[in-house]
N, C-alpha and C positions, 0 to 999 in steps of 0.2 A: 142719406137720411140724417136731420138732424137731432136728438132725441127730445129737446124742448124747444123746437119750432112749437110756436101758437103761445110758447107762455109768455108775458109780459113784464117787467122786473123793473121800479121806476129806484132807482140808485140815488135817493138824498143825501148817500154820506160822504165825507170828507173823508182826507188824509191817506192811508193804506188800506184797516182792514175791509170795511163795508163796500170800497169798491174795487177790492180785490176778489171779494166773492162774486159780489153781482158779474166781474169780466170771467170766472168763472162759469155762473151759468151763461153768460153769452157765446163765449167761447161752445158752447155746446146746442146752441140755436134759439137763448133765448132771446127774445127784442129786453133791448137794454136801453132805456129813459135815464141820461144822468142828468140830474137836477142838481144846479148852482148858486151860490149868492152870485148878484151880479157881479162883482171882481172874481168872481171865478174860487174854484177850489183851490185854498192855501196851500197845498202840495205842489201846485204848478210852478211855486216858487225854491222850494226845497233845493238846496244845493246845484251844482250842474245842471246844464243842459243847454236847447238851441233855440235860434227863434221865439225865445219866452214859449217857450214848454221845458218843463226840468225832465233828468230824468227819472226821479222818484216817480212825478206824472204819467211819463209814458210807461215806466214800466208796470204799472196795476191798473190803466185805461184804455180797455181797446174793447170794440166788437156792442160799442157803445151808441146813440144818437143824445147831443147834447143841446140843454135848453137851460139858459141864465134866468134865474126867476127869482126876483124878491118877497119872502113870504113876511117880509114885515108889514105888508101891504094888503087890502083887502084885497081886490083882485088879482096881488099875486097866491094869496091861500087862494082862493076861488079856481086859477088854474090849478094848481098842488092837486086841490081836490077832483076835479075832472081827470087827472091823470091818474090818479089812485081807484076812481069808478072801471076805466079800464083795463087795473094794473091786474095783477096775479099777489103780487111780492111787493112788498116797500120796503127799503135797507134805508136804515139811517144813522145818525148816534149824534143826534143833538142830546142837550146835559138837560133834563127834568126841567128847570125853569124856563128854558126856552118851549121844551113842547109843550108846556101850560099857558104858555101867556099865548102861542099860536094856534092853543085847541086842537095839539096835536099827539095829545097822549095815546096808549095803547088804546083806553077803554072808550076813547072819542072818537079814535080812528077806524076800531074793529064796530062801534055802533055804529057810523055812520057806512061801514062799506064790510058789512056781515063775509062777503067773500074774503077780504082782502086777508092776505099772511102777511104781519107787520113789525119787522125783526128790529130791536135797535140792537146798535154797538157802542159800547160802552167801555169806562176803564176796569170798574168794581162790579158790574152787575145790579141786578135790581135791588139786592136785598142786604142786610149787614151796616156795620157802624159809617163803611167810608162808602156806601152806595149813593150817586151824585156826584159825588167829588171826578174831577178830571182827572186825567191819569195819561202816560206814555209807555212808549217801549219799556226804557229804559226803569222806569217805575216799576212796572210789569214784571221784569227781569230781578227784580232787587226783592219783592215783596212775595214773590214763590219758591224763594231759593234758588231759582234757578243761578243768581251770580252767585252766590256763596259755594256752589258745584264748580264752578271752571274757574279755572287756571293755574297756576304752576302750583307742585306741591309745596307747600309752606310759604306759598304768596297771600297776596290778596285775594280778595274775590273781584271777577275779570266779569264784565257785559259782555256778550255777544258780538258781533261787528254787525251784520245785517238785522233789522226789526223782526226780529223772531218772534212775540209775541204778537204783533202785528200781523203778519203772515199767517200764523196760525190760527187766529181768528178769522182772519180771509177764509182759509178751508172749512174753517166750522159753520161761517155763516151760509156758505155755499150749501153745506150736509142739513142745517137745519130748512131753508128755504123744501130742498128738494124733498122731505119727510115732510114737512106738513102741505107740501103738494100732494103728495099722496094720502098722508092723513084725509085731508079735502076731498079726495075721491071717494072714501069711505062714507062720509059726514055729510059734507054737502057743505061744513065751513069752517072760513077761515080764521084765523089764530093769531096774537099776540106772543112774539117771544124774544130773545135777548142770545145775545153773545157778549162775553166781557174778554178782555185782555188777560186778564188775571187768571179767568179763569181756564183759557186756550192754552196761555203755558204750563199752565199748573198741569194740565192732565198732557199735556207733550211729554210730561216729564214722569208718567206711569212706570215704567222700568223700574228708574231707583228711586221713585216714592212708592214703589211696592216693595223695595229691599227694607225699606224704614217702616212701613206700617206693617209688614209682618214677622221683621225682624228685629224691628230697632235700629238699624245700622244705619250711622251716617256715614254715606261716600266721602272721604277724601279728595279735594283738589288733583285729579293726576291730571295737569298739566295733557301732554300728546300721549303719556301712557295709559294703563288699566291697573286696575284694583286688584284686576283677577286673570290675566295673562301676560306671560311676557314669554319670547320678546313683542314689543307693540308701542312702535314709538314711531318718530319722525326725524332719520338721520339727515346729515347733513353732507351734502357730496362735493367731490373734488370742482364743481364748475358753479358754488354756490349756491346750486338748490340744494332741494330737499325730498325724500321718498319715504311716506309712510307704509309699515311693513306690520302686518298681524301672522303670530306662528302661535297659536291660540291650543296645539296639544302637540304630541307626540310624534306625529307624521310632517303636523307643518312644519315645526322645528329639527328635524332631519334632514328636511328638502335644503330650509334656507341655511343649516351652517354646510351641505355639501355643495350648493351652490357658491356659497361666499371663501368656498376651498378652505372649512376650516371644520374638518368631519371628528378631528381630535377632540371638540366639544360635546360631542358625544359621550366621550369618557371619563369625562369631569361630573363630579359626583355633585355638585352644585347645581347641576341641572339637568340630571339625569331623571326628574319628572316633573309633570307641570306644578306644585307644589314648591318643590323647590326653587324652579324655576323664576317664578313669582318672588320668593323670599331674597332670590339673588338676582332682582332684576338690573340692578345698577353695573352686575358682573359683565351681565350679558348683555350689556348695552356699552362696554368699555370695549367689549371684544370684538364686536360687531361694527362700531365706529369705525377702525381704521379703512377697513376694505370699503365702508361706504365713501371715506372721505379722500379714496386716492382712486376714484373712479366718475367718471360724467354721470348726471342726474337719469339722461334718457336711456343711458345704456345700460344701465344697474337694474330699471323699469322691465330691459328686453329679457336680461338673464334673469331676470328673478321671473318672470311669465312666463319664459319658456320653460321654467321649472316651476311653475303651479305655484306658484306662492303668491298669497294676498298681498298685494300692493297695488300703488299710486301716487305717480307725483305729486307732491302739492304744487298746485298749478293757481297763478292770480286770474285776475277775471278777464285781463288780455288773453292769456292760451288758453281756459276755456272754455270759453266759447268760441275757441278753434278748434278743440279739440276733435278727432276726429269721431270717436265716442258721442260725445255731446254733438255732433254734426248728423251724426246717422241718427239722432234720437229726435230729433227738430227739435231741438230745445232752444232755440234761437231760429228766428223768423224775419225773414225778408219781406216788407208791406211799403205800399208805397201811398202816400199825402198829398194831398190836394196844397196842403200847404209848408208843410216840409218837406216835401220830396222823400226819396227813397228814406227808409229806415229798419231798423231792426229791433227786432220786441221779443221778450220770451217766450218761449213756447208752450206747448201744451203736454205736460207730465203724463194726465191719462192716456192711454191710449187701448181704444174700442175697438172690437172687429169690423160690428155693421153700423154704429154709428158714434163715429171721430168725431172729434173737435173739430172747429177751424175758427182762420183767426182772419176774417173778411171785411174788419171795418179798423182804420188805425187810431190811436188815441185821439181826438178831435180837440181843437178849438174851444175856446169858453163862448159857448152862446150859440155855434154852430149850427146846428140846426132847431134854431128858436124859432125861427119861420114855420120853417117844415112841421116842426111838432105842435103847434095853436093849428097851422092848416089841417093838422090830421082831427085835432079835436074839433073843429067847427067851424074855426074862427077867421073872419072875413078879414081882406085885406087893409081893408079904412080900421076895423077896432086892433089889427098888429100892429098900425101904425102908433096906434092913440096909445097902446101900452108901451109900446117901443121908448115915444116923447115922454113920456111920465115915469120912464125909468124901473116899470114894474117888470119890464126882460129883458133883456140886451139880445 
């Protein structure tokens, strides 16, 4: 079973977040409409990838059916709108000025289609001095603190390396969609609402802007460490890697200095409690270096698991997604292309007892199933041709 089979989800946004959610609800059975300018979604250009698909693209498009449509056109809004009659959900994040001059604001869209739940995505949100304004990851990361948190103590403030704001708005847009589905059951309608960038990292980051807002405390940069245990860092091993290791009290830190054969640490009054501990973490990170760094990366991984202690290679995105972990979890998927042949795509993190995900349709083509989707709405073969010539869908 799939648990939003029948729901309908027509996917106008670009870039990561908005069609990161809608391949969320797909992934779980919902029909997923992704609507494009006719050049296609500028993500398909983003860095790497094959056959003109990137893989930014593939990686946040799948479980998808896709229609090129130009809304600067009357009758490309006239299909928009037919698809939004049938839709459940419309995910977007066009910037205010466009949805105005296309009659595609909240309050025009939920008039005109009383059922419809009609989310945008945005950098700022609706409301505030820089609401409008365009926005990025990277923006996103700078303007919630979150870079002024990472990176080394007494460094800079460091980005993230993957769209982490991005991403986490994906899962929000995904959470609000599925609430005012159900809101909708109650009511009988549907609803205007918003996910912003800013505002997905801001609350990603509840932990220590709970430490600030009821304590005042701002965290410190610790770099691969902790503020509040040690040992907890990222040594560095005899074959070039590296293995992060947490011993977060009194038993962890027993385990790993009789594992690392250095139980005399024990007796040292420097860190004879987690307190001290923490005050002497540079000690205990002098001491513990040697035996990480006159030992291979995987082998240190076995001894230290066979003795219960939190660890993990730091492993690049070549081993894992080999890993064997990340293999048994499906988090990487095998799907095969009509027109790229075989491929691999991420997987699906939830997982249900009675009703799983799955990931049955692979990232498509720009325009792909433009035919298919005017055939399902109505439209005869001579008028897809007439819009076809006139450029209003590819």
């Amino acid at each position: 079973m799939l648990a939003l089979e029948g729901i309908r989800v027509v996917d106008a946004a670009t870039m990561v977040a908005g069609p990161l959610g809608a391949s969320i609800l797909g992934d779980f059975g919902a029909e997923v409409i992704k609507v494009e300018p006719i050049a296609g979604d500028e993500s398909r250009t983003f860095g790497p990838g094959r056959d003109g698909m990137s893989g930014v693209y593939s990686g946040v498009n799948r479980n998808k059916r896709a229609i090129a449509l130009d809304l600067r056109t009357e009758d490309g809004r006239t299909v928009f709108h037919e698809l939004c009659a049938g839709a459940d959900v419309l995910i977007e994040n066009m910037l205010p000025a466009v949805r105005e001059r296309y009659g595609l604001t909240a309050a025009e869209l939920t008039a005109r289609h009383p059922h419809l739940i009609a989310l945008n995505v945005s950098g700022y949100g609706d409301t505030g001095p820089l609401a409008g304004r365009p926005a990025m990851d990277p923006v996103a990361q700078a303007i919630t603190g979150f870079m002024a948190a990472t990176g080394w103590r007494n460094g800079e403030a460091l980005k993230a390396g993957p769209p982490i704001a991005d991403s986490s708005a994906g899962y929000l847009v995904a959470i609000a969609a599925l609430v005012a589905i159900l809101a909708r059951q109650q009511s009988g309608q549907g609803q205007a609402g918003s996910v912003s960038l800013v505002g997905a990292l801001f609350h990603l980051q509840t932990p220590w802007l709970g430490q600030y807002l009821l304590a005042d405390y701002v965290q410190e940069r610790p770099g691969n460490g902790s503020n509040f245990y040690a040992p907890y860092n990222a040594y560095g091993t005899k074959d070039g890697g590296s293995v992060h290791v947490v011993a977060f009290n009194d038993r962890h830190f027993a385990k790993l200095v009789h594992a690392t054969g250095q139980p005399e640490l024990l007796d040292d009054p420097r860190f004879d409690t987690a307190a001290h501990r923490l005050e002497n973490a540079a000690a205990i990170d002098a001491a513990l270096a040697p035996w990480f760094a006159a030992n291979d990366r995987d082998e240190i991984v076995e001894v230290l698991a066979s003795n219960d202690i939190i660890c993990a290679p730091v492993l690049a995105y070549d081993e894992a997604v080999e890993h064997p972990q990340i293999q048994a979890m499906d988090l990487v998927v095998d799907i095969s292309s009509d027109e790229l042949g075989d491929l691999r795509v991420p997987g699906i993190p939830i997982k249900l007892e009675h009703t799983p995900g799955s990931i049955r349709r692979p990232p498509s083509s720009v325009g792909e199933h433009t035919a298919e989707v005017l055939t399902d709405l109505g439209y005869e073969a001579e008028e897809i041709a007439r819009l076809t010539a006139a450029a209003v869908v590819r």
